[in-house]
C-alpha positions in Angstrom: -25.4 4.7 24.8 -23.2 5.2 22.1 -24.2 4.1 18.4 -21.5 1.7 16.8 -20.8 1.0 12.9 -19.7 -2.4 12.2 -18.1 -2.2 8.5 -17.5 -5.6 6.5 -13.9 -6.0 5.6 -14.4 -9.6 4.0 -14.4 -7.9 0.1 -12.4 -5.8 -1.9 -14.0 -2.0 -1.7 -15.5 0.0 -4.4 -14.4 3.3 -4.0 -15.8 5.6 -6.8 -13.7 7.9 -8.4 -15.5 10.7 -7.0 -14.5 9.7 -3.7 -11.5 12.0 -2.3 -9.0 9.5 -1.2 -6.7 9.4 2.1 -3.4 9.8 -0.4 -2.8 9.7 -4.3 -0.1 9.7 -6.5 0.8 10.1 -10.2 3.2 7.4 -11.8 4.8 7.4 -15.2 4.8 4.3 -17.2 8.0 3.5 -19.1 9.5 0.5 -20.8 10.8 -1.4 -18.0 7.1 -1.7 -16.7 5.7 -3.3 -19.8 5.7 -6.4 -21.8 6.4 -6.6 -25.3 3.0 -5.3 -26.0 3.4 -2.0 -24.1 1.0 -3.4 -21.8 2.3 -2.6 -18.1 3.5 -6.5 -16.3 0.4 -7.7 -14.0 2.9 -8.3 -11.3 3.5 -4.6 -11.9 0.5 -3.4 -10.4 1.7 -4.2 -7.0 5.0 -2.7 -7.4 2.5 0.4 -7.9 0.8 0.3 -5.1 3.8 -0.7 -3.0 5.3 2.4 -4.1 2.4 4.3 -2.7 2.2 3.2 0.4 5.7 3.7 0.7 5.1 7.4 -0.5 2.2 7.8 1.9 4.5 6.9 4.8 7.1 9.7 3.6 4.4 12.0 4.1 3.3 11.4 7.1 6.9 11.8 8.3 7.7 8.3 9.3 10.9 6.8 7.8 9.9 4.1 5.6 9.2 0.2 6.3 12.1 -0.9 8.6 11.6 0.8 12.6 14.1 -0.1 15.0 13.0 -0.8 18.6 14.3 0.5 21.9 16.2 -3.4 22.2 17.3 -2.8 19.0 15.0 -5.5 17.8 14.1 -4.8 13.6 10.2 -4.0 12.9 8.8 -4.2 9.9 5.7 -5.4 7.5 5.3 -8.2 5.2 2.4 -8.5 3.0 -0.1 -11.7 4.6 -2.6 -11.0 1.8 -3.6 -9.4 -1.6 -6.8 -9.5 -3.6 -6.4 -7.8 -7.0 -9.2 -6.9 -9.4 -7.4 -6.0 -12.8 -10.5 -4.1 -14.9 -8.1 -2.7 -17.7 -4.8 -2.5 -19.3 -2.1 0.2 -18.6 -0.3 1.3 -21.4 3.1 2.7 -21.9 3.6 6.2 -21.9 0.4 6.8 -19.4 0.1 9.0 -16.5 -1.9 7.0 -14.1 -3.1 7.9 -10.4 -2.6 5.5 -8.0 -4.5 5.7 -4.5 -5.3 4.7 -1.3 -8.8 4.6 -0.9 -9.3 3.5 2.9 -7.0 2.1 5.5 -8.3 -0.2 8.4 -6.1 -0.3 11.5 -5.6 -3.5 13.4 -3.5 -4.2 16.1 -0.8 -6.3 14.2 -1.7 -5.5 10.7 -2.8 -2.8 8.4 -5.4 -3.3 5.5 -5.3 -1.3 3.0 -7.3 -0.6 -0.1 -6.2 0.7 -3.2 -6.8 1.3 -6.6 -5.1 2.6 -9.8 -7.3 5.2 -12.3 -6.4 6.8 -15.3 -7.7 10.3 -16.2 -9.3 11.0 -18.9 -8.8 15.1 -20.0 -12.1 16.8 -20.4 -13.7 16.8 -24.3 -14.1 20.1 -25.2 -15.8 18.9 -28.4 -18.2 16.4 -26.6 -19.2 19.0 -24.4 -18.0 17.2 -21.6 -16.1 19.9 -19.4 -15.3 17.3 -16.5 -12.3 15.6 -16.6 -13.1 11.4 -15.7 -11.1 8.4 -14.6 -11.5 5.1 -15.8 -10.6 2.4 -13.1 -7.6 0.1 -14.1 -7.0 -2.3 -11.1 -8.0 -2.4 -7.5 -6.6 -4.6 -4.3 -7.1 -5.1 -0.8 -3.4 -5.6 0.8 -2.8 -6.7 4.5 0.2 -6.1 5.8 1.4 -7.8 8.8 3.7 -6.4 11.6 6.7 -8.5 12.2 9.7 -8.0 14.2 13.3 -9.3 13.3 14.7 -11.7 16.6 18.0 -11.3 17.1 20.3 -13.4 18.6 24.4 -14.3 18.6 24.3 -16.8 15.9 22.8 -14.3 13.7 24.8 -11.7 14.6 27.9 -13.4 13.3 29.8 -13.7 10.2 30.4 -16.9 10.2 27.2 -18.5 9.0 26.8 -22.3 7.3 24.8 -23.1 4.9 22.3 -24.6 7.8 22.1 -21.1 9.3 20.9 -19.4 6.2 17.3 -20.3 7.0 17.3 -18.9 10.6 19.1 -15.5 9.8 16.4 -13.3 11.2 13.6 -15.4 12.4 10.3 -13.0 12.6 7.3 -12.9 15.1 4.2 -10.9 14.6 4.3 -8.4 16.9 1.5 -5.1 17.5 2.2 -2.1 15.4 4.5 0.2 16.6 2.9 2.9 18.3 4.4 5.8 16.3 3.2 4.2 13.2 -0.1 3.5 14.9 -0.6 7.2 15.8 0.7 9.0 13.0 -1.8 6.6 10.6 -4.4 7.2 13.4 -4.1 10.9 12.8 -4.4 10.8 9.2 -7.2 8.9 8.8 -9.0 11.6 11.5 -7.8 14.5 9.6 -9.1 13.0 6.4 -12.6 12.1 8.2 -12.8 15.7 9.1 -12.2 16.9 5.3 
């Protein structure tokens, strides 16, 4: 009989900073990221952890966001959900470290969580010799699996205003294998670590 783990998936984690996470990433903050304040945009946090997804995906070899199938058929992944804790401000001219904590594979989606720390140099006058990181934000993201259906009318450069909406209609579709192994092996090499 083999044991099984059921994990809840309803909340947004709470990965500790201790916890060594699947991928991380540093990110400068400039200007362009703030308001007037130097405080970085809320709605910048998720361009943030967009960006590391995207970099996680570079490193696991796979070519970004957009697949194309064997039909020629465009795959992709639009974001169906996002819960964001924001616990502090993120100021210009930072470093911070932005991370996925855990990723949960379903069969036409991928959850991840995520969070965005800022590191704190150790205090050599405190007598702290660890360096710490203070959480900034965190998120739960689901992205959803969709695939691009093409047909003759939008294929053709002749479009009316009517046929704007119904450019690329999109169906959910199961991840694409390749993606679904490669993320399958990283998550078992980082189980094994």
């Amino acid at each position: 009989m083999t044991a099984v783990t059921i994990k809840n998936t309803h909340a947004v984690s709470k990965p500790s900073s201790a916890t060594t996470p699947l991928f991380a990433t540093n990110y400068n903050i400039y200007i362009n990221h703030t308001d007037a304040g130097g405080i970085v945009y809320h709605a910048n946090h998720l361009v943030f952890f967009e960006n590391c997804r995207r970099d996680w995906f570079t490193k696991l070899g796979l070519n970004g966001y957009f697949l194309q199938s064997d039909d020629g058929n465009i795959q992709h992944f639009v974001v169906s959900q996002a819960e964001l804790q924001y616990k502090q401000a993120i100021l210009l001219d930072e470093v911070i470290t932005v991370r996925i904590d855990k990723v949960e594979l379903k069969p036409a989606s991928i959850i991840f969580y995520q969070s965005i720390y800022r590191q704190q140099p150790k205090n050599e006058f405190s007598g702290n010799n660890k360096a710490s990181a203070t959480l900034l934000s965190k998120t739960k993201i689901v992205v959803a699996c969709v695939q691009n259906q093409l047909t003759t009318d939008t294929i053709s450069n002749n479009k009316s205003d009517a046929d704007v909406n119904n450019i690329a209609p999109m169906r959910p579709i199961r991840v694409p294998q390749e993606l679904h192994d490669a993320i399958q092996q990283a998550l078992a090499l980082h189980n094994d670590e």
